[in-house]
N, C-alpha and C positions, 0 to 999 in steps of 0.2 A: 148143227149136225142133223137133227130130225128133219129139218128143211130140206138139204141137200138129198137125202132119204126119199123124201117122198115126192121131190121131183125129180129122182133118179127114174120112182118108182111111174112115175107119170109119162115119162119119155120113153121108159120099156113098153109102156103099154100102148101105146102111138095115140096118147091124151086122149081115150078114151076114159072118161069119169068112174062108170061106174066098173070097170077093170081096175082100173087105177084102186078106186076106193074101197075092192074087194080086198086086196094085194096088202095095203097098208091098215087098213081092218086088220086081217088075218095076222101080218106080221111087226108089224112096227106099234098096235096097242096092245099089245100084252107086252110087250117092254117098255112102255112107257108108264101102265101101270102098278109093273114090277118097282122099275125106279118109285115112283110115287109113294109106292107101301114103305120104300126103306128108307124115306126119307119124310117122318112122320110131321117134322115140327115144319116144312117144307111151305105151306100154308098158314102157318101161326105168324100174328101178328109179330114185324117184328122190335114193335118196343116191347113187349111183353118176355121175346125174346131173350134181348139187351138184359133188360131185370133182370130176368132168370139167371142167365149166366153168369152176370156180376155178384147176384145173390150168394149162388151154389160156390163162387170162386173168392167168398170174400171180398170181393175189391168194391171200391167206395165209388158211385156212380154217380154224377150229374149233371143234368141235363140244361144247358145255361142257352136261354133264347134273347133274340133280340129281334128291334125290326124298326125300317127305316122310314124315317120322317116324311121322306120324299116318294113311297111308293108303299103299296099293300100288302109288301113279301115279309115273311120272316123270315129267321135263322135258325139254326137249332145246331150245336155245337153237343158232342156226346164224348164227356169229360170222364177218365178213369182213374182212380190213383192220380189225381190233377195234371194228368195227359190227355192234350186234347186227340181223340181216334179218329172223329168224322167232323164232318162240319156242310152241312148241307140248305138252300135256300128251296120257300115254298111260298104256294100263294096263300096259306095259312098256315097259322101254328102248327096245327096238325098234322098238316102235310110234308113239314119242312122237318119236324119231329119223327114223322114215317121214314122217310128219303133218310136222314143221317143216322137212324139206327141200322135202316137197309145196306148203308152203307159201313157202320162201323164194324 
């Protein structure tokens, strides 16, 4: 959406940059960092997330990796009340652990 926006806003201005960049300056960042303010956790990591919310909701969380013989990637599987939500692969633990919380 903010894409189409701001090349809406680039095409009014017959792609001139800094027209362009006045335009979407003026109007399109102050609402994007309206959104930003109401969406505080929006930048929080999200296994920290993940925690949190299973924390605050009681439910029993865990996080079951694996990884395969044949290649450098892991797994990361994001287990609740022993249903698996996500299940996501990375080029390392960490990553694969980032990705399937992103995702659950």
């Amino acid at each position: 959406l903010v894409e189409s926006i701001a090349g809406a806003v680039m095409i009014d201005a017959g792609f001139d940059m800094q027209e362009g960049m006045r335009v979407i300056t003026k109007v399109l960042l102050p609402e994007l960092l309206r959104v930003a303010e109401a969406a505080p956790d929006a930048n929080k990591n999200p296994v920290a997330l993940v925690h949190e919310l299973c924390a605050k909701l009681k439910l029993d969380l865990k996080l079951n990796f694996s990884s395969s013989s044949s290649s450098s990637s892991s797994n990361c599987k994001v287990v609740v009340d022993g249903m698996v939500v996500a299940s996501r692969q990375g080029s390392s633990r960490k990553a694969a652990q980032r990705s399937a919380c992103l995702a659950a």
